[in-house]
N, C-alpha and C positions, 0 to 999 in steps of 0.2 A: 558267421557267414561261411566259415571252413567247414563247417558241420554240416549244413545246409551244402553244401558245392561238393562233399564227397557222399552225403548220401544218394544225392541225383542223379553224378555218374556213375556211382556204383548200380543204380536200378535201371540205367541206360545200359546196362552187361551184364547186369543178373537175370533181365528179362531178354526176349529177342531182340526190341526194337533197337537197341543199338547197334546192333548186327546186322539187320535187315535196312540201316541206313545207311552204313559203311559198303555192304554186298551191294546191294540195289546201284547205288550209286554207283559203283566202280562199274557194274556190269554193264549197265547204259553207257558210261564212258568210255569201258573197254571198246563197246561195238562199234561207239562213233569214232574213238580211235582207230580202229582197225579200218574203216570203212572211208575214212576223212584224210588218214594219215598213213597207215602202212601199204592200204594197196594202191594208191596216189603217189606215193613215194616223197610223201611231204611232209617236212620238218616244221612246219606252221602251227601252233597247236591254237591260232585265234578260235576257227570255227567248232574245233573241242569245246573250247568253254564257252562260245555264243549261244550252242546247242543243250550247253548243262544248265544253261539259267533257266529254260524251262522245266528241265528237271529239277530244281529245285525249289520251281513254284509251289511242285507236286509234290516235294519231299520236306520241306520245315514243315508244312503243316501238320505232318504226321509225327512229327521231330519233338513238336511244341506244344501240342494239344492236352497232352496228361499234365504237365507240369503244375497249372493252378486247377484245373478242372477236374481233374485227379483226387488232391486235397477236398474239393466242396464236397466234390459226392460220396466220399467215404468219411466224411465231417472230420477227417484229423486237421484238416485246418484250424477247426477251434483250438484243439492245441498248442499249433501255431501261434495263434493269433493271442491267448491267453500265456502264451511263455516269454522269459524276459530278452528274448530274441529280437532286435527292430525288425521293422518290416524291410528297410531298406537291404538290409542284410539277409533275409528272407529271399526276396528280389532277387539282388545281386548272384546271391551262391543258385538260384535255377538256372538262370541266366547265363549267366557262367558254363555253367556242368553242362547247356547244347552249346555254345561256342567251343566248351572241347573236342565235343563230339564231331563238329563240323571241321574243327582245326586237324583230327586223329584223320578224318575222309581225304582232307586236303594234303596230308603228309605219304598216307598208303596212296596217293594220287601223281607222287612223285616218280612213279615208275614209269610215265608216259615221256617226260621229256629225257629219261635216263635209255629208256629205248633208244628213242634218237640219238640221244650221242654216240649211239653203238656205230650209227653211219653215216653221221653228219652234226657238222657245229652248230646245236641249237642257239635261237637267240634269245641268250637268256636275260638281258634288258628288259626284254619284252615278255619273257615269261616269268620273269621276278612281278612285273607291273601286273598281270595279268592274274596271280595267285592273289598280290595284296588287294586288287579291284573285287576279288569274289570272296574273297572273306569280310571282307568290309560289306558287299551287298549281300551274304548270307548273315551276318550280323545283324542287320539293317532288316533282316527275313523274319530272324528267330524275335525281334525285338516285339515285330508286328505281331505275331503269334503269342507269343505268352500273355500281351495283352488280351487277345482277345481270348484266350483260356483262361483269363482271369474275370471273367464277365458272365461265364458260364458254366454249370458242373456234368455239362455232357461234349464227351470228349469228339462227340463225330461232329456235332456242331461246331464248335470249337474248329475241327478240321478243315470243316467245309465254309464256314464264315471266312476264315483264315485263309483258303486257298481264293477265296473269290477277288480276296482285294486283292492279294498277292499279282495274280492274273490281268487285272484291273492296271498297276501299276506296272506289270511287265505290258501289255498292247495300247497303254495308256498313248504314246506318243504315235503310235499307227493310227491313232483315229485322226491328227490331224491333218494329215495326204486329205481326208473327207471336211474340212472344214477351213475354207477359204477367210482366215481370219488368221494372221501375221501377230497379233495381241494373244490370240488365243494358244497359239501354235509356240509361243514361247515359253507361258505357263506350263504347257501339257510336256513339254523338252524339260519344263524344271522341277517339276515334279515325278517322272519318271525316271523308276529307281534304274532298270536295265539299260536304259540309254548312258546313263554314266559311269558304264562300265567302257564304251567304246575306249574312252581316250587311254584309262589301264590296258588293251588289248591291245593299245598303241606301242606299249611300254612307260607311257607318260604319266607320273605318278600328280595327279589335277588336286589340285587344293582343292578346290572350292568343294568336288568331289568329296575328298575324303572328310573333308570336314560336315559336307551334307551326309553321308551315312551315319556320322556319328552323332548327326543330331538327331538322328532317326531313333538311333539306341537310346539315345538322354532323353527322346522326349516320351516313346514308350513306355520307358522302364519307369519314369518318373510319374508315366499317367499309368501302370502297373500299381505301384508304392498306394498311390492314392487312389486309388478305386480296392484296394486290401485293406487301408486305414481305415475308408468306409464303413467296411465292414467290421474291422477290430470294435468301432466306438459304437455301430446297431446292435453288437449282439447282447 
């Protein structure tokens, strides 16, 4: 799995794209920073991150997409899948290598509430809860993505299938304002990954929450494993 988890980040910075996810990122966050927060004169950073879950609808998929789809189309997966590596270990170390990559954006991200402190006492309750709320739902991102890179060996597919749910489950709970049904409007609250960021944007760190993203990650990575077994045992 170690082999596996530093080859991945290593190719996430030998190539641009790790680059280009860290810059990108920061650069939208700058603006809405600068825009939300320094010329408002407010130490708030909720609307920062309310405004970055879209952007990150827009960014794991491009984050996730090579990771198994990458593999098929250049067929070194057979290697893979013929070497005495598990698959779950296979899994894990991809896995893995974009959760760092996300955790590395999340830490050079640290300069926005350090700004602040330069002129006022951030509230860092709230921004402690608000960092663990978006790593757990960019986890919860990256999880949905490598599945579905693993389903296919064209990486724009891959992107754009991936961005659609993603999108899907960020407006998921807006469509219920349109649908007069109290049954329906609980489901569409509990399956919607962005809605259960509000209460970390509270500072309130919500079980049921973090326990729900992490099943996101167990159950992708696990429907991951088994959809690469599949194919370990047809070839």
């Amino acid at each position: 799995m170690l082999a596996i988890y530093k080859r991945e980040l290593k190719s996430y910075f030998y190539t641009p794209l790790g680059y280009v996810f860290v810059a990108f990122f920061m650069l939208v966050a700058g603006w809405i920073f600068s825009q939300e927060n320094l010329m408002r004169a407010d130490g708030e950073l909720r609307r920062l991150f309310v405004n970055l879950i879209l952007i990150m609808v827009v960014l794991i998929p491009i984050l996730t997409m090579r990771l198994m789809a990458e593999e098929k189309n250049t067929k070194t997966d057979q290697l893979l899948l013929t070497s005495p590596i598990s698959v779950v270990s296979i899994v894990v170390g991809k896995i893995l290598s974009a959760f760092t990559v996300l955790f590395i954006t999340l830490v050079v991200s640290l300069i926005f509430p350090f700004i602040i402190s330069k002129y006022t006492e951030p509230a860092w309750g709230e921004i402690f809860g608000m960092y663990i709320g978006f790593f757990l739902m960019g986890i919860s991102f990256i999880s949905i993505g490598v599945f579905i890179s693993s389903l296919t060996e064209n990486q724009v597919i891959s992107a754009t299938i991936t961005f659609v749910i993603l999108f899907a489950l960020y407006i998921v709970y807006s469509v219920s304002a349109y649908i007069k049904d109290p049954a329906f409007e609980v489901v569409l609250k509990y399956i919607s990954i962005a809605t259960r960021f509000n209460d970390f944007s509270k500072g309130i760190i919500n079980i049921e929450s973090v326990v729900y993203y992490l099943s996101i990650v167990v159950l992708f990575g696990f429907l991951t494993v088994n959809q690469i077994e599949k194919r370990r045992w047809t070839k």
